[in-house]
N, C-alpha and C positions, 0 to 999 in steps of 0.2 A: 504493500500500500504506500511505503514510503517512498519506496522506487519510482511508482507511479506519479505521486501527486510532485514530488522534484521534476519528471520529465514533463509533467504537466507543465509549472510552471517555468521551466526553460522554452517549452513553447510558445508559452504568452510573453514571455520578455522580451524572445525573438521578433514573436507578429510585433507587440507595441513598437518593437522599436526600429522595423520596417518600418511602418505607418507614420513614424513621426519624421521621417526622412524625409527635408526639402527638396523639390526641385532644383538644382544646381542653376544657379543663377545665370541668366548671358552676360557675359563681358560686352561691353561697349565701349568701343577702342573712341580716342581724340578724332578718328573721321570718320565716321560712323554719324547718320541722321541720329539726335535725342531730343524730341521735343516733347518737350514738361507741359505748356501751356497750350491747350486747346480752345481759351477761352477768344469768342468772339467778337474782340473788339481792335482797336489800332495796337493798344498795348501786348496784346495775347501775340497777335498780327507780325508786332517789330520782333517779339522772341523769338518768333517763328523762324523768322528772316536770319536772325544771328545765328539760332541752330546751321540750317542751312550753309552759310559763309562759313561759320568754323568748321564743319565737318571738310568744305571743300580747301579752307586753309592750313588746316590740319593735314590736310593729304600730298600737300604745294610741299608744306615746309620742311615736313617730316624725309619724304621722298627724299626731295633737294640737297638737305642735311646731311644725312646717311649716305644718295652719291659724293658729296665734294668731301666726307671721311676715308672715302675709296680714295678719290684723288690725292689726297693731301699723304695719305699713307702709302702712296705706290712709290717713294724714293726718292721723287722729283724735289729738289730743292725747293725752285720758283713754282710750286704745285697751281699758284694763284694764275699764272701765265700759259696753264693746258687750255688748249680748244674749249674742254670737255667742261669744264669749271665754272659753276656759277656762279657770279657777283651782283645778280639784283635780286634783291627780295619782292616776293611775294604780298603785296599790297593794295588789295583789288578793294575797293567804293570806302575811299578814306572822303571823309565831308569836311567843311570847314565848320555847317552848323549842327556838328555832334554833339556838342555840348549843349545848345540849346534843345534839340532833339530831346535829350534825357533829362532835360529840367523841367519837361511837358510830363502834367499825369491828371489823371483824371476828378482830382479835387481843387484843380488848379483854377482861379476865378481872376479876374481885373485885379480883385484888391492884391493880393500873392504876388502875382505877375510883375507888380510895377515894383513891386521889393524883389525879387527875383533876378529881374532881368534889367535893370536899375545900372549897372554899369556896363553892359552889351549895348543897352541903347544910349551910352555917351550923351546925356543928354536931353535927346529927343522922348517926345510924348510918347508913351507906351498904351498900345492898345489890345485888347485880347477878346475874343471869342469862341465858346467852344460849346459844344452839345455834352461833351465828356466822353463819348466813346467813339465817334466816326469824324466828327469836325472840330479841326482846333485851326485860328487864324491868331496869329502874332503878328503884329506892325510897330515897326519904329518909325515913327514920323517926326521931319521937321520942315522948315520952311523951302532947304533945299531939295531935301530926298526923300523917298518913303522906303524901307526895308521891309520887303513879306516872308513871315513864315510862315508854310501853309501845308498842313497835313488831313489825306482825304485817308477815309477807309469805308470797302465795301463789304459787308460780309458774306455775298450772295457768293461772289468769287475771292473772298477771303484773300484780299491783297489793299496794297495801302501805294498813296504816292504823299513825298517830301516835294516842297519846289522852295527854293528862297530865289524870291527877286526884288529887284528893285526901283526905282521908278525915278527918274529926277523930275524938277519945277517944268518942264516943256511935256510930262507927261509921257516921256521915251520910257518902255519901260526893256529889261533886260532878265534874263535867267541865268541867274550866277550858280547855282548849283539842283540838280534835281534827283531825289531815287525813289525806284520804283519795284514792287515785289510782288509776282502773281504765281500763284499755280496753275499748269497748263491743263497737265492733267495727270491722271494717278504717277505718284512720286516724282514729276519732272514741276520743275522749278525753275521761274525766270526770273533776274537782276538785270536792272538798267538803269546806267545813270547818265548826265553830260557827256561820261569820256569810257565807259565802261560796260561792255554785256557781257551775261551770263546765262548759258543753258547747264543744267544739272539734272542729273536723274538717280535715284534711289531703288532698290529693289522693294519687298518689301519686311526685311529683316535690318533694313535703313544703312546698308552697303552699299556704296558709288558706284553705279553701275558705268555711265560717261560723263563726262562734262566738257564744255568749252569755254574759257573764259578770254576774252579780248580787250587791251585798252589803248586806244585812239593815240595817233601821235599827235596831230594838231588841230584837226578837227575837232567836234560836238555832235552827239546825239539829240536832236529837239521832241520837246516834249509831245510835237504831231507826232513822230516815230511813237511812243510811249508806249508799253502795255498794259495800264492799267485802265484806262477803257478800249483797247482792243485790242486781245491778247493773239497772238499769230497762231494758225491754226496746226503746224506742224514745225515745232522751235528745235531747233537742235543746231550744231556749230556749225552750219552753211546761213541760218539766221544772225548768229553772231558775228558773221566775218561777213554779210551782205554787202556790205563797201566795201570790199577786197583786203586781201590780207597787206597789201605795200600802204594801208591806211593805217596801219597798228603799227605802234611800239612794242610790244611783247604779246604775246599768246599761250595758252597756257590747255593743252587738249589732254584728257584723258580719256582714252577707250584701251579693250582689249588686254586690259591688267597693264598699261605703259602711260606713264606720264612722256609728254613731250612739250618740251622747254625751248620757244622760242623767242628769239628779241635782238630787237637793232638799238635800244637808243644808245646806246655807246661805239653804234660803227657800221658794219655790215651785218647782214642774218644770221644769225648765230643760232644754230640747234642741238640741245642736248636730250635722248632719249633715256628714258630710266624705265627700268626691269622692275615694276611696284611688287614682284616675287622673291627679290634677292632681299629687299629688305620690310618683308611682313612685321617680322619679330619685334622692329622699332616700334610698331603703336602700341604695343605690350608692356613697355616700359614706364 
């Protein structure tokens, strides 16, 4: 009897303690999609967006990284002077009005705003309106100029546009910076700013399946291009590069497990292709 009710209970210890076994968690490497915020408004909207960018900057820099330690480690002295070697970073839709951008939130009123934004607008009359979750307008106005900050968001298609512009006394008015972020469609993802597009695409385990990113030499992209009211119907990197590739200073394409690394603004076309297989192990780190 003793024998039994011990066997007994080595069974039940066994089963509980089957049972209380977690599921092994996924890892979710630095370029891997991870979006926390589902919620439907501009705010939920910009994290979205930043998910998006660092997964695909995560992929730029890591890559990048990891080849030019190949370089630097193969003997060569001057490693900095191989072909192969890369010397521009990776710095796709940097804004000037980021900091304003993130001083915007949804309790944000007139009264806030003018203690806020009190030495951005140098001066001038500060004005603000906003809904608090799809419309916010910010204005520095004075006798000479008017400064717009204007963020739209729509939730039907779950994307948002920035535009700052400005207006002098003759009522010229001008687009000094704009970004814009829509989904095309399941897991592809479009950015477009002034000087900078982007198509990306996601599987649905939130793995980079391709992406193109492009940014203008001296040109601008205008906000008639835009895709936040009309998102193009088949995006992918012959949309990003539709002004031709001798329009860009650097390009930046992933497919087929290779990143490829292209860029003039320091000379000629310089192309570095990287094996995203020799160095998996770095996003583990």
């Amino acid at each position: 009897m003793k024998k039994f009710s011990a066997l007994l209970l080595t069974v039940l210890f066994l089963f509980l303690c089957s049972c209380s076994k977690k599921e092994p968690q996924k890892i979710i490497t630095p370029d891997m999609l991870n979006i926390t915020n589902t919620e439907k408004s501009f705010f939920g909207c910009f994290e979205r967006y930043n998910s998006v960018l660092s997964a695909m900057k995560s992929k730029v820099s890591v890559l990048e990284t990891e080849h030019n330690r190949t370089v630097e480690h193969s003997g060569v002295s001057e490693y900095f002077l191989e072909d192969d070697y890369i010397l521009t970073a990776f710095e796709p839709f940097v804004l000037k009005g980021s900091g304003i951008i993130g001083s915007i939130t949804s309790e944000l009123d007139s009264q806030t705003a003018a203690d806020i934004f009190n030495i951005d607008a140098a001066g001038s009359d500060i004005q603000y309106e906003s809904d608090g979750e799809t419309s916010f307008i910010l204005r520095f106005v004075s006798e000479e100029s008017a400064k717009e900050y204007s963020i739209e968001y729509v939730k039907k298609t779950d994307s948002f546009r920035y535009a700052h512009t400005t207006e002098d006394k003759e009522g010229n008015e001008t687009v000094v910076e704009f970004l814009e972020f829509a989904s095309a469609k399941d897991g592809t993802y479009l950015i477009q700013s002034n000087d900078t597009r982007c198509c990306i695409r996601f599987d649905d385990e939130g793995e980079i399946i391709d992406f193109c990113c492009g940014q203008l030499s001296d040109e601008s992209f205008t906000l008639d291009e835009g895709i936040f009211n009309s998102r193009p119907e088949s995006a992918d990197k012959h949309w990003v590069l539709s002004r031709g590739k001798l329009k860009f200073s650097n390009i930046h394409t992933f497919e087929n497990e290779k990143l490829t690394h292209e860029d003039c603004s320091s000379g000629p076309w310089k192309t570095v292709e990287i094996d995203a297989a020799k160095y998996e192990s770095a996003f583990y780190m």
